[in-house]
C-alpha positions as CSV (number, residue, x, y, z in Angstrom):
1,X,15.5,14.0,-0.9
2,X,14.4,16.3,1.5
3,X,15.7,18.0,4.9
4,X,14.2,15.0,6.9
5,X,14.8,11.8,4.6
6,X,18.1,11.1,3.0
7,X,16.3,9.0,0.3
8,X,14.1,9.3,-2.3
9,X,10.0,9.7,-1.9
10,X,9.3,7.0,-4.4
11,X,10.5,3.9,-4.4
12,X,10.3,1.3,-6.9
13,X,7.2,-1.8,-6.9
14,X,3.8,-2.1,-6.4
15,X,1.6,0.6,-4.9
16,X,-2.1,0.6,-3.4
17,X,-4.1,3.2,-5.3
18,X,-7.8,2.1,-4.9
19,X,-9.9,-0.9,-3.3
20,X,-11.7,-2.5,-5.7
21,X,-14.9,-2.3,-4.2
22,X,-14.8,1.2,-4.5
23,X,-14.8,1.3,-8.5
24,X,-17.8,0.1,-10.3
25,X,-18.1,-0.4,-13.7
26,X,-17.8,3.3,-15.8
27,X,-15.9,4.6,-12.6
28,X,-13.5,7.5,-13.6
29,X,-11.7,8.8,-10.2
30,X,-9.0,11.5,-10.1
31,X,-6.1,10.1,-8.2
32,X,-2.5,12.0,-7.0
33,X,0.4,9.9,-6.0
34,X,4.3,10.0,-6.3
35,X,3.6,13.4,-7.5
36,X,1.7,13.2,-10.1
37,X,-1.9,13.3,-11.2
38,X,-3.6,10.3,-12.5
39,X,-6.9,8.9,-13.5
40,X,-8.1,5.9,-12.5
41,X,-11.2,4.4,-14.3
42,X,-13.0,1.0,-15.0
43,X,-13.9,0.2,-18.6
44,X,-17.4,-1.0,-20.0
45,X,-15.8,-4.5,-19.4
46,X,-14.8,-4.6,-15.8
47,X,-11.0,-3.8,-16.4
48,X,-9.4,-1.4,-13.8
49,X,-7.1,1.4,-15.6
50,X,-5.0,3.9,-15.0
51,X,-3.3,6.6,-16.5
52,X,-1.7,9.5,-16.6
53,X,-4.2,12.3,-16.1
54,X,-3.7,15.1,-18.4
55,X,-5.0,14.8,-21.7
56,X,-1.8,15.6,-24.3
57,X,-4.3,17.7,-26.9
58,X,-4.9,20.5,-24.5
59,X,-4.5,19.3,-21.0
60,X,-7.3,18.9,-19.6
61,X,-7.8,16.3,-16.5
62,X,-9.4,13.3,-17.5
63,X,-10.6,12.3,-13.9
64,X,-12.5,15.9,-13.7
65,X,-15.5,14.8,-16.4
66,X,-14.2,12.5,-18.8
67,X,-16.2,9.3,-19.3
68,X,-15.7,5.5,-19.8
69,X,-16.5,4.6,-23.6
70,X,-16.1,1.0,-24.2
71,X,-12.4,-0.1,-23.4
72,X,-11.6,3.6,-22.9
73,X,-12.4,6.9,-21.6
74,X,-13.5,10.0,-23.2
75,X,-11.8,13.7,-22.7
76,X,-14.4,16.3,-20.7
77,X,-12.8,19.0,-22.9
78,X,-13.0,17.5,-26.7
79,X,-14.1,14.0,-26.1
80,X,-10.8,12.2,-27.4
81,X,-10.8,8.8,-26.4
82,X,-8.1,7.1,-24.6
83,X,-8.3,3.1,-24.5
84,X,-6.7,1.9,-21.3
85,X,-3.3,0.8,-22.9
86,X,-2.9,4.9,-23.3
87,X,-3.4,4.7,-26.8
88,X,-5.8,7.4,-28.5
89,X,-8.4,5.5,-31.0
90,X,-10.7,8.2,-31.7
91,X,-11.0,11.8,-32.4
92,X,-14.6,12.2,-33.1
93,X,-14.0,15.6,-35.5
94,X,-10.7,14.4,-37.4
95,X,-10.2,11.9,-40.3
96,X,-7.6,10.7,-38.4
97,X,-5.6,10.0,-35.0
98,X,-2.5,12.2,-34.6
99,X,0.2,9.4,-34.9
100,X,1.8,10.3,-31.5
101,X,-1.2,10.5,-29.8
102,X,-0.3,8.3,-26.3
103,X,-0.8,8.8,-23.0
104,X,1.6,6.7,-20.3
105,X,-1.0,3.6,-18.9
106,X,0.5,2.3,-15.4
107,X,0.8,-1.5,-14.9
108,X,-2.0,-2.5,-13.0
109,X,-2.8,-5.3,-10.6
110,X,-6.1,-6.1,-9.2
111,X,-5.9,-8.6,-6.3
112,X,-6.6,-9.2,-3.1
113,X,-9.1,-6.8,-3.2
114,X,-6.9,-4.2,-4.1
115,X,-5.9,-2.2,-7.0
116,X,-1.9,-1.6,-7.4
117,X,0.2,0.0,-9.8
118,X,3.8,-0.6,-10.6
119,X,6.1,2.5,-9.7
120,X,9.6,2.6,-11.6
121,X,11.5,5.8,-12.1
122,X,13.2,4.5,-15.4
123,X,10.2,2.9,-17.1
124,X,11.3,-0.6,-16.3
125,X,8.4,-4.0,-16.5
126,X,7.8,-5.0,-12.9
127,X,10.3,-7.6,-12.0
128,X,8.1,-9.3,-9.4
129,X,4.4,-10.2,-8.0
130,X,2.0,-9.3,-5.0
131,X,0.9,-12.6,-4.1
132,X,-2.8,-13.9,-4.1
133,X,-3.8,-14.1,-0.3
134,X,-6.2,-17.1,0.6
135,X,-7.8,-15.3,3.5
136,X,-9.0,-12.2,1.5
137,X,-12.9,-13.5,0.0
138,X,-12.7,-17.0,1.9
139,X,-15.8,-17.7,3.3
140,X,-13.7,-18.6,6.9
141,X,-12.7,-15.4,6.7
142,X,-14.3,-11.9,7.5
143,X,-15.0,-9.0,4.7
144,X,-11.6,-7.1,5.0
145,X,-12.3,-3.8,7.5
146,X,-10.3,-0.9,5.9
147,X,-9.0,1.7,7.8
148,X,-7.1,4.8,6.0
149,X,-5.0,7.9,7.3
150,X,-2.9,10.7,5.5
151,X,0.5,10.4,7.5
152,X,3.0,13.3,7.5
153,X,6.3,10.5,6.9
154,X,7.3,8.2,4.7
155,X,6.7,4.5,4.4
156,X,10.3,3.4,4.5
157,X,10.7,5.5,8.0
158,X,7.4,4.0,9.4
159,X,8.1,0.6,8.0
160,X,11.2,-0.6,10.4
161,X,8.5,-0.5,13.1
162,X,8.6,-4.3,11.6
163,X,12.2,-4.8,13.2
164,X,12.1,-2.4,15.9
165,X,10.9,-5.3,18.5
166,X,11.5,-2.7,21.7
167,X,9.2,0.1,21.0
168,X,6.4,-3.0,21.3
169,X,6.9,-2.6,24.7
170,X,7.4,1.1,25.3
171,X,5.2,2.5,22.9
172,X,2.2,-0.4,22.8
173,X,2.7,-1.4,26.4
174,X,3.6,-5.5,25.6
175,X,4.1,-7.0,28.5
176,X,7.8,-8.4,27.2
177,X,9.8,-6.9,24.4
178,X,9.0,-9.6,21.7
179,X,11.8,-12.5,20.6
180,X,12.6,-11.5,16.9
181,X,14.0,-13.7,13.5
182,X,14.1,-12.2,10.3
183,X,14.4,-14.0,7.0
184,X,15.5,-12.1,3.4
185,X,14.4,-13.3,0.0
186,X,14.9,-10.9,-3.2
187,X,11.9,-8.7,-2.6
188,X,10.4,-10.6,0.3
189,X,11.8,-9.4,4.0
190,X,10.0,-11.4,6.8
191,X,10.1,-10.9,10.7
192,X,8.6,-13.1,12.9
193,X,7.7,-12.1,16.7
194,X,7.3,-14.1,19.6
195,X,5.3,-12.0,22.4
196,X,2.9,-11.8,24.8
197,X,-0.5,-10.0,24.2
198,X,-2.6,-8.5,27.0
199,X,-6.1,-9.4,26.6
200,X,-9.4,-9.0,29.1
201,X,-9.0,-12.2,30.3
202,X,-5.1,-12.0,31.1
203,X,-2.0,-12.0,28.8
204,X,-1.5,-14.9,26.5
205,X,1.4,-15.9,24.0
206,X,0.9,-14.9,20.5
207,X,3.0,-14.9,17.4
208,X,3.3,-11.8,15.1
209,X,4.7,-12.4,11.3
210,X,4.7,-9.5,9.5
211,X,6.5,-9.5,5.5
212,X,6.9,-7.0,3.1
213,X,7.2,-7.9,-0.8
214,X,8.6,-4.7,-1.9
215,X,8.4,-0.8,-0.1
216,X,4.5,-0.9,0.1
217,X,2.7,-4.2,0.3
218,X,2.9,-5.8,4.0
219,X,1.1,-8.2,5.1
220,X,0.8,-8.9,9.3
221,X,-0.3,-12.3,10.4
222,X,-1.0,-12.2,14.0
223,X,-2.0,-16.0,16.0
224,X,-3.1,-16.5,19.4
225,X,-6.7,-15.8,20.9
226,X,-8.2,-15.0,17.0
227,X,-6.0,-15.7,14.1
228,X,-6.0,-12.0,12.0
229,X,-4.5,-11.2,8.8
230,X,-3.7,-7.6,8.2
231,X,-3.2,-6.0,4.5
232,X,-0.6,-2.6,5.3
233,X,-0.7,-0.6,1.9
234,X,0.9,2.9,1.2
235,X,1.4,4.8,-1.3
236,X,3.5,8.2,-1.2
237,X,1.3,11.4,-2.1
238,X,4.2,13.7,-2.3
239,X,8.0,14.4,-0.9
240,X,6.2,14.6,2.7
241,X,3.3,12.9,3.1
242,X,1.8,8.5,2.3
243,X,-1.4,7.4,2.1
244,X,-1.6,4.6,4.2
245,X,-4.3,1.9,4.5
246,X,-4.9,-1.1,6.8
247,X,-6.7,-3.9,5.9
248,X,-8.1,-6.3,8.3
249,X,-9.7,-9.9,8.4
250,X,-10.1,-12.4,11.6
251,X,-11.0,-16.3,10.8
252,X,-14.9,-17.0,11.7
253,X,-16.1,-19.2,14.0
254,X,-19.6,-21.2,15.0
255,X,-20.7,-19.0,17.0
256,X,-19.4,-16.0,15.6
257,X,-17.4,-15.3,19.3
258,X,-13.8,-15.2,16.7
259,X,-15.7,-12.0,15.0
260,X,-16.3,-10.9,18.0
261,X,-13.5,-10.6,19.5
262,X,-11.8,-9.5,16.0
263,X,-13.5,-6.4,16.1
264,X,-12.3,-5.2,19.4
265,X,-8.1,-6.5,18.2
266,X,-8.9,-4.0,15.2
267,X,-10.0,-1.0,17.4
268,X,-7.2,-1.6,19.8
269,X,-4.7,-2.2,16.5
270,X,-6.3,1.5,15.4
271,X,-5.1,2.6,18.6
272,X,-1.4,1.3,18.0
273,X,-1.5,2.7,14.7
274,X,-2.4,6.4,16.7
275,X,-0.1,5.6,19.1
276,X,3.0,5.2,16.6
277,X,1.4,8.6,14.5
278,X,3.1,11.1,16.1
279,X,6.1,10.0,16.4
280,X,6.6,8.9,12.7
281,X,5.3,12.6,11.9
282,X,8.1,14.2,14.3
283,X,10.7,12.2,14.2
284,X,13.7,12.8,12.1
285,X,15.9,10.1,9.9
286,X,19.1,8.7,11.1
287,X,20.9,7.3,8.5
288,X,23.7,6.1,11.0
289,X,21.8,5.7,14.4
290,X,22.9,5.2,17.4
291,X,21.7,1.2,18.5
292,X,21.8,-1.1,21.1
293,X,22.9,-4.4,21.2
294,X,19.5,-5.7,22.1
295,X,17.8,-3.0,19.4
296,X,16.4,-5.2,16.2
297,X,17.7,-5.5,13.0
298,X,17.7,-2.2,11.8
299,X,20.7,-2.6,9.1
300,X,19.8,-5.8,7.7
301,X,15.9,-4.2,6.7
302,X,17.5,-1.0,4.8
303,X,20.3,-3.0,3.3
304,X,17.1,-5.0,2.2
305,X,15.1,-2.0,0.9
306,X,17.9,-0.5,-0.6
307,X,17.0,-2.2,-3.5
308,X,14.0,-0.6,-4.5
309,X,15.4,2.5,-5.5
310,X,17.2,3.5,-8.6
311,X,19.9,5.5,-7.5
312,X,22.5,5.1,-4.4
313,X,22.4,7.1,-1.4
C-alpha cells in the first residue's frame, strides 16, 4: 500500500520482463522487478531463465558476471553453478553439493515475442495462459515496433483508461466520445469501442478492442484505415513506479501504403501515450469516485481485477 494507491504494487499473473530478441544465446542480464533483483539468462540451448539473483553461498549477484554453463549459469564470485530450475549441480572445489543448495526459478513464458514471468505472492502454479497472437511473426504482419517508458503509477491506475471512454475525447481530442461494451471472462476483461478517428484525409469510423488477460498483458486491436495490433506489457519496478512497453504491428499491403501509414498511427499513439503520462503520474486513487452516469464502467473493471491479488482491500 502506499499514500497514493489503496492496493498492493504486485498483483498476481504474468509479467513482461524481456523481449526475446534482446537475449541471445549465453545472455545473462540483471533484471529488478516487484522489488526484487533477478537474473535473467539464456542457456547453451536456447531456453530463457530466470531466477532469483543473489547467489545463497555468499550473495553475490548473478546477473553482475556470472556466466551461462550448459543448462545453467555460473557464480562471478565462486563459480557455483545454478541450472535454470534453481537447482545447484556443481561446486567445482567440493565433493559435493550442499543438500539445500536452491535458488527460487520463476515460471517463465516465452511467446509472442516476449518473455513473461508468473508473479504470485504465495508461491502458487499459474492458474491460466497468455495466448499465442497470430499477428506477432506473420508474414502479413509488420516486425513488432517497441516502445518503452518508466512511468511514476501503477498499471492498475493507468489501466481503466480501457473503460474510461470520455477522456478519448478530452484528453486525445476524438471527435465523439466512443460507444462502449464490455465483456468479463475469469481472467479475460474485454472493451470494445465504437469511435471516430481523425485522420489527414477527414475523420473515419474505427473500432477499438482492447482485452486484458490478467493485470499486465493487454492486447489493443484497433480497425479502420490500417488494421493494428498493439502488445501493452508492464511490469511493476517498485511500490511507485511500472515498466511499461508497447508493442506495435499494422497488417502489410502490396504496395506497402498499410506500412506506411502504420508508422505515422504509432507516432501519433506515442503521442496519446505522452498525453495520458502526466496525468497517471499526478493523479491520485479514488477508491470510491465520484461518476457520471455517462462515465464507463469503472466498477465492473476493479471488481474484475480484484482478483488478482491475494489479500482484500
Amino acid at each position: 500500500m502506499s499514500e497514493r494507491f489503496p492496493y498492493p504494487a504486485n498483483p498476481n499473473g504474468w509479467f513482461r520482463v524481456a523481449y526475446s530478441e534482446a537475449l541471445g544465446a549465453g545472455d545473462v542480464k540483471p533484471l529488478a522487478y516487484f522489488g526484487t533483483n533477478l537474473v535473467l539468462f539464456r542457456d547453451a540451448a536456447g531456453e530463457a531463465h530466470v531466477l532469483d539473483a543473489f547467489c545463497p553461498h555468499l550473495g553475490a549477484h548473478l546477473g553482475h558476471g556470472g556466466r551461462v554453463d550448459g543448462d545453467g549459469i555460473r557464480c562471478p564470485f565462486h563459480a557455483w553453478k545454478w541450472r535454470g530450475d534453481g537447482r545447484c549441480t556443481d561446486v567445482p572445489y567440493a565433493k559435493k553439493v550442499p543438500p539445500r543448495a536452491q535458488i527460487k526459478s520463476w515460471p517463465l513464458r516465452e511467446r509472442n515475442g516476449l518473455i513473461l514471468v508468473w508473479h504470485h505472492d504465495r508461491d502458487e502454479p499459474p492458474s491460466w495462459e497468455i495466448p499465442e497472437l497470430p499477428e506477432v511473426g506473420s508474414a502479413d504482419w509488420t516486425p513488432l515496433t517497441v516502445r518503452q517508458w518508466t512511468v511514476r503509477s501503477r498499471w492498475l491506475d493507468m489501466n481503466e483508461n480501457a473503460v474510461d471512454k470520455v477522456h478519448f475525447h478530452y484528453v486525445h481530442g476524438t471527435p465523439v466520445i466512443p460507444e462502449s461494451e464490455i465483456a468479463v471472462q475469469d481472467h479475460i476483461f474485454t472493451v470494445h469501442n465504437r469511435l471516430k478517428m481523425t485522420t489527414p484525409r477527414g475523420d473515419i469510423e474505427a473500432s477499438l478492442t482492447t482485452t486484458d488477460y490478467g493485470p499486465a498483458f493487454q492486447t489493443v486491436h484497433i480497425e479502420g484505415g490500417v488494421d493494428t495490433l498493439m502488445v501493452n506489457t508492464s511490469t511493476p519496478i517498485d511500490d511507485e513506479t511500472t515498466d511499461v512497453s508497447f508493442a506495435y504491428t499494422v497488417r502489410k499491403s502490396p504496395d506497402g501504403a498499410h506500412e506506411r501509414v502504420g508508422r505515422a498511427r504509432i507516432k501519433d499513439l506515442e503521442h496519446q501515450f505522452e498525453q495520458d503520462r502526466p496525468i497517471w503520474e499526478n493523479k491520485t486513487y479514488h477508491a470510491r469516485p465520484m461518476l457520471a452516469a455517462e462515465d464507463g464502467d469503472f466498477g465492473a473493471y476493479r471488481r474484475w481485477m480484484r482478483q488478482f491479488f491475494s489479500e482484500a482491500w
